[in-house]
C-alpha positions in Angstrom: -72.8 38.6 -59.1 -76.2 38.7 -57.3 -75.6 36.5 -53.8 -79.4 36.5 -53.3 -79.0 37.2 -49.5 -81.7 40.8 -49.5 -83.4 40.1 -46.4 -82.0 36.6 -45.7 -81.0 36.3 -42.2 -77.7 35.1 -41.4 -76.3 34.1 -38.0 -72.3 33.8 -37.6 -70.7 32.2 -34.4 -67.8 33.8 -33.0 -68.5 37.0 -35.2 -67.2 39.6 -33.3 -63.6 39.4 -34.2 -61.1 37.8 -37.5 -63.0 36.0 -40.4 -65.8 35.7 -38.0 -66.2 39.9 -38.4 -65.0 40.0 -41.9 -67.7 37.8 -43.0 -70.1 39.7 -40.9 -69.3 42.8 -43.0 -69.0 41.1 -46.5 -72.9 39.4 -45.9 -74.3 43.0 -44.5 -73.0 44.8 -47.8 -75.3 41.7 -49.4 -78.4 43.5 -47.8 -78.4 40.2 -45.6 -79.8 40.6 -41.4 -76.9 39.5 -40.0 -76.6 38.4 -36.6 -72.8 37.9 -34.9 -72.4 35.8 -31.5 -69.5 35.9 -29.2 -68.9 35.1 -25.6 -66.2 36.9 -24.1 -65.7 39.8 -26.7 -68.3 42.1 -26.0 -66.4 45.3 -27.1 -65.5 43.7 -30.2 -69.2 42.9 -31.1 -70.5 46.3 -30.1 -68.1 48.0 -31.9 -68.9 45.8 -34.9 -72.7 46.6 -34.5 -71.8 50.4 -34.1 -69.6 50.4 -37.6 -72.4 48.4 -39.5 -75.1 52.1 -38.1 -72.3 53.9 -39.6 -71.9 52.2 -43.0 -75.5 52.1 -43.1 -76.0 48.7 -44.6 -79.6 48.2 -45.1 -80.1 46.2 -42.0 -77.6 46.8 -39.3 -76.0 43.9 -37.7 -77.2 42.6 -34.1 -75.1 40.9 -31.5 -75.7 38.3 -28.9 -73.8 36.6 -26.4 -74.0 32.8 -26.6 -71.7 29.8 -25.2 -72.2 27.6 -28.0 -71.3 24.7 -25.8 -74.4 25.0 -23.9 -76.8 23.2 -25.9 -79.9 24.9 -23.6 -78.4 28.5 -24.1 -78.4 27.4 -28.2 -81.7 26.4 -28.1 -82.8 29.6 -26.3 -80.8 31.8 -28.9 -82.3 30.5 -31.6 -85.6 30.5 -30.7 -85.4 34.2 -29.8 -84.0 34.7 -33.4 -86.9 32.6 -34.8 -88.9 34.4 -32.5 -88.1 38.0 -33.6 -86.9 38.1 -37.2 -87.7 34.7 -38.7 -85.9 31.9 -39.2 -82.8 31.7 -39.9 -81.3 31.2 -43.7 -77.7 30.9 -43.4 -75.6 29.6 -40.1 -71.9 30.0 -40.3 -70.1 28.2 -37.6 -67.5 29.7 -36.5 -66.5 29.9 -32.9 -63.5 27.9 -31.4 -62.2 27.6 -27.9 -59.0 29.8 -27.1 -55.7 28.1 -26.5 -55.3 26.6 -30.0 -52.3 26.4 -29.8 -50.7 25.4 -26.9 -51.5 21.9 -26.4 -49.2 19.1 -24.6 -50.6 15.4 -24.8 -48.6 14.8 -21.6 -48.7 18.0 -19.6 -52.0 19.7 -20.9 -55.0 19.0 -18.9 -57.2 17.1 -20.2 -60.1 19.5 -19.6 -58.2 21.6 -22.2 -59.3 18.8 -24.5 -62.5 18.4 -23.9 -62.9 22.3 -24.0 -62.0 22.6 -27.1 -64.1 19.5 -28.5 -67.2 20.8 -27.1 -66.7 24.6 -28.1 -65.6 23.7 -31.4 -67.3 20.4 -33.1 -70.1 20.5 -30.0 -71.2 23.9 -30.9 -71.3 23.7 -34.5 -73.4 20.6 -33.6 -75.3 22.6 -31.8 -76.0 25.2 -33.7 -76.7 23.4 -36.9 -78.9 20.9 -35.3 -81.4 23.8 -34.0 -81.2 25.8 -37.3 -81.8 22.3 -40.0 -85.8 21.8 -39.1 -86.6 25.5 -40.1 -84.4 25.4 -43.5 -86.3 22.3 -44.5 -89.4 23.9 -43.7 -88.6 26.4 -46.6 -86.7 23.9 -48.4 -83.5 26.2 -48.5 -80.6 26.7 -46.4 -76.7 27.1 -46.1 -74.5 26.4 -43.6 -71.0 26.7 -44.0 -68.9 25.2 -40.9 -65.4 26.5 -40.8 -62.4 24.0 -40.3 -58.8 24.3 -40.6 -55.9 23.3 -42.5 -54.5 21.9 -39.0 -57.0 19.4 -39.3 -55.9 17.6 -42.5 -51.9 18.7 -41.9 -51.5 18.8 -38.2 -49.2 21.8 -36.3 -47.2 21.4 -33.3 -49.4 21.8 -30.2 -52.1 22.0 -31.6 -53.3 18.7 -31.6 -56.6 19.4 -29.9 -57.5 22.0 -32.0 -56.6 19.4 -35.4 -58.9 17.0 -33.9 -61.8 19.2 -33.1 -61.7 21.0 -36.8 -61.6 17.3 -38.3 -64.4 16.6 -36.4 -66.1 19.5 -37.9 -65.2 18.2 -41.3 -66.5 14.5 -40.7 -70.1 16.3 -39.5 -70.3 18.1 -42.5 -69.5 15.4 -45.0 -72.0 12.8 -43.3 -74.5 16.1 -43.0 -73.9 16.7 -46.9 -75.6 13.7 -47.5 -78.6 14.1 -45.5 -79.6 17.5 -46.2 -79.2 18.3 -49.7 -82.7 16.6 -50.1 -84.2 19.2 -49.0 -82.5 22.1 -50.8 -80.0 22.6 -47.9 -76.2 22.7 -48.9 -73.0 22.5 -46.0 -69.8 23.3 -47.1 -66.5 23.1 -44.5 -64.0 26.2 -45.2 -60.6 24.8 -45.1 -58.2 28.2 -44.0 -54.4 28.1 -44.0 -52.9 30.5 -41.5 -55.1 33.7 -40.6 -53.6 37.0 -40.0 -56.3 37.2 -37.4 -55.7 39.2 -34.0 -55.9 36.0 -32.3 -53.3 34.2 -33.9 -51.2 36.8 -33.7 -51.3 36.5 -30.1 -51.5 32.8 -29.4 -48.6 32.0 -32.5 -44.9 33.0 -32.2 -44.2 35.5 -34.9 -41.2 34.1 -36.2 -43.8 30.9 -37.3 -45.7 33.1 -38.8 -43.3 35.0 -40.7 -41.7 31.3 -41.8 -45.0 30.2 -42.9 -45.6 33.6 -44.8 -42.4 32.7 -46.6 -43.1 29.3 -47.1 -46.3 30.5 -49.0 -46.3 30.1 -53.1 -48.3 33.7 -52.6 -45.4 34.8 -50.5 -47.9 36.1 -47.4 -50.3 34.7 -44.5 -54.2 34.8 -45.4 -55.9 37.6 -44.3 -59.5 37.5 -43.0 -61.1 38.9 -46.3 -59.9 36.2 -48.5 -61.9 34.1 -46.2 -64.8 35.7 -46.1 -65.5 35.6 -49.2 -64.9 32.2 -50.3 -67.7 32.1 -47.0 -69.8 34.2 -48.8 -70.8 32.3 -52.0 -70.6 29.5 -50.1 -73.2 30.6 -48.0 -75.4 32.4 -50.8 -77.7 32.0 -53.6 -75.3 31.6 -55.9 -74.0 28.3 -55.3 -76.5 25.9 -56.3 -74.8 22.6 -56.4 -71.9 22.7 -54.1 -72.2 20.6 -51.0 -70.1 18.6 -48.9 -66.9 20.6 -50.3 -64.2 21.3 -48.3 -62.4 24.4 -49.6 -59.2 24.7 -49.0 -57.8 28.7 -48.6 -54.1 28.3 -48.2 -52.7 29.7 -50.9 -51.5 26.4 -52.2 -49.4 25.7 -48.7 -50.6 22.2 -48.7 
């Protein structure tokens, strides 16, 4: 299948590590300019950089370290992007605050909250809002803003993190039907459970291994099988879909 991203330029939040990195990869092997952020995971994103030299993709990836939350530093990103390689084709939101999983409505603070709120549905705000007025300039864009299954299911402690990613599927609906006009389709990526480093970390492994069971597939995503339902999302190819949410559980829920 031809994607149609040659040359487009793609910027992912949170790229340096999980599905954010996976679909980093999948969109450089597209001959797509790809452009990861990430804020605290600077080896990550380096060494990410360093493999895409070494697979010699025809344009090797680029990092930057942004705090989506930051509208200013957004702005400032973006421009720099515009600035330097053109404007920007396809935005993948994907960066989340950490502690996803850990949330008490009585004991958490309620900074950890608002943290999450403004990394997670504030940034892809953000972001999208700075990258729209160039992609209907050329009448084409994709932007494909990454929830969660926690969001339409809900998980134990994590009820911060449900309510930012629903969030992030009320902008794109409401978004959907603004921007199609002028040839620019959003789409919100629905995951199940990740076999991502980070959820490894932050979720006990006898949840995990439960919910691997639980599974009609019999196994936990990994980050691939995200990527690429990211990638034709996020391409030429799809020419009609907008204001999907696409669920990729397995059939969990």
């Amino acid at each position: 299948m031809d994607y149609g991203l040659d040359g487009k330029i793609v910027l992912i939040t949170g790229g340096a590590n999980g599905i954010g990195a996976e679909t980093a990869k999948i969109f450089a092997g597209e001959g797509a300019k790809v452009i990861v952020t990430f804020l605290s995971s600077s080896q990550s994103a380096q060494q990410l950089v360093q493999e895409s030299y070494e697979k010699k993709y025809r344009y090797p990836m680029q990092a930057k370290c942004l705090n989506v939350n930051d509208m200013e530093s957004v702005k400032k990103l973006i421009s720099d992007i515009e600035s330097e390689s053109g404007a920007i084709d396809v935005l993948v939101n994907n960066a989340v605050a950490p502690g996803w999983s850990d949330f008490d409505i009585i004991s958490s603070e309620p900074t950890k909250f608002t943290e999450m709120v403004h990394t997670t549905l504030n940034g892809t705000y953000y972001c999208t809002a700075q990258v729209v007025p160039q992609m209907r300039k050329k009448g084409w864009g994709r932007i494909v803003n990454i929830s969660s299954s926690v969001a339409l299911n809900g998980r134990n402690g994590a009820s911060h993190y449900g309510a930012a990613k629903a969030g992030v599927i009320g902008l794109t609906k409401g978004l959907s039907k603004e921007l199609a006009q002028y040839g620019i389709l959003i789409n919100a990526v629905v995951p199940g459970l990740v076999e991502t480093a980070k959820a490894k970390f932050e979720l006990n492994p006898v949840y995990r291994n439960d919910m691997a069971e639980r599974n009609p597939t019999r196994r936990n995503a990994a980050p691939s099988d995200i990527a690429g339902v990211i990638l034709f999302a996020g391409s030429n190819a799809n020419t009609f879909m907008n204001g999907a949410l696409l669920t990729v559980d397995g059939g969990m829920f």
